[in-house]
C-alpha positions as CSV (number, residue, x, y, z in Angstrom):
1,X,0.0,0.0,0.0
2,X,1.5,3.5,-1.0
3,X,0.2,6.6,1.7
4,X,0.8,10.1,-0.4
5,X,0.2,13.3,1.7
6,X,0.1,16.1,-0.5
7,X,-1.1,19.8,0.0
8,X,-3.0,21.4,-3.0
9,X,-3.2,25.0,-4.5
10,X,-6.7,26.4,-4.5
11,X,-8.8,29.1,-5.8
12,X,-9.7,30.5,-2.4
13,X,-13.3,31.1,-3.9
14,X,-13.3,27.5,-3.9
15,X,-11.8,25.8,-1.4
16,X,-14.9,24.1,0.3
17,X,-16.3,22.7,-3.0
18,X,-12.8,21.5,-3.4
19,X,-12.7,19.6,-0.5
20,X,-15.9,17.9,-1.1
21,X,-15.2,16.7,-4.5
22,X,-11.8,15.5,-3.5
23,X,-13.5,13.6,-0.4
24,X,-15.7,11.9,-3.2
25,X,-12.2,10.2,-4.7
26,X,-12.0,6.4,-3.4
27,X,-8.9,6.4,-1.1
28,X,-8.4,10.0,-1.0
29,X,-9.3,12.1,2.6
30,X,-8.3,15.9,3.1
31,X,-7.3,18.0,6.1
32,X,-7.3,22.2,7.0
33,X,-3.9,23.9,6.8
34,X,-4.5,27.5,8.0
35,X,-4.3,28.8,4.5
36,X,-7.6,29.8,2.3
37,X,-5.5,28.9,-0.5
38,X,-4.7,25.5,0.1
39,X,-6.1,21.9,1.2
40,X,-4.4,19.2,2.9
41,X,-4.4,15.6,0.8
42,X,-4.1,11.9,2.0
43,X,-4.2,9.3,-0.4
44,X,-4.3,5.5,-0.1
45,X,-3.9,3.5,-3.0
46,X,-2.2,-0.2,-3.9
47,X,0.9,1.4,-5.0
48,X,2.9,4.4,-5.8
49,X,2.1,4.1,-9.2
50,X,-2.0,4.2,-8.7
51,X,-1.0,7.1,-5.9
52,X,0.6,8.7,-8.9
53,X,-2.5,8.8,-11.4
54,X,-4.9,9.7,-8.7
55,X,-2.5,13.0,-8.0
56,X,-1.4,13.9,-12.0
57,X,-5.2,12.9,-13.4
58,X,-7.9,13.0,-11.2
59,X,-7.0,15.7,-8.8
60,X,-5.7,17.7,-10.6
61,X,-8.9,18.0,-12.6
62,X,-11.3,19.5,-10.2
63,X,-12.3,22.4,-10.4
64,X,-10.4,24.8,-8.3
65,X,-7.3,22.8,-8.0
66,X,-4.6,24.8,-9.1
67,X,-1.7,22.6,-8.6
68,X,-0.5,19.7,-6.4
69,X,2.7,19.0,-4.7
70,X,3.5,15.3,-2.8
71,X,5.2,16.1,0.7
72,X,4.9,12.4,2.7
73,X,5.5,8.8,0.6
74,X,5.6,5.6,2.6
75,X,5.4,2.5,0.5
76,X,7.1,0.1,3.3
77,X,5.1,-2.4,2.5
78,X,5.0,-2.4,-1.2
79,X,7.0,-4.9,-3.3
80,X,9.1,-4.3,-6.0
């Protein structure tokens, strides 16, 4: 299993619909950072790879999302 944390850019405008379409992603959970500009991301997928195409495809197409950058990867348990 590959964990990603991962803080997005927002358009402040719409941060709260933001959050609530990324909440509707399988595997994917957000936090607050005390920014209106930017969401907190956890994502849980099989591996890296499906961690990977959840960040560069399907978050990155909401609306609102202005960019997202991967701060935390633990794949411990993920084989080669």
């Amino acid at each position: 299993m590959a964990i990603v944390g991962a803080f997005a850019r927002v358009d402040s405008g719409q941060n709260a619909s933001c959050q609530r379409l990324l909440c509707e992603l399988a595997g994917v959970s957000t936090f607050e950072i005390n920014d209106p500009d930017k969401v907190g991301i956890l994502i849980e997928a099989d591996t890296l790879d499906q961690a990977h195409s959840m960040v560069s495809q399907k978050i990155r197409s909401i609306p609102g999302v202005l960019g997202v950058w991967p701060v935390y990867v633990n794949t411990e348990d993920e084989q080669d």
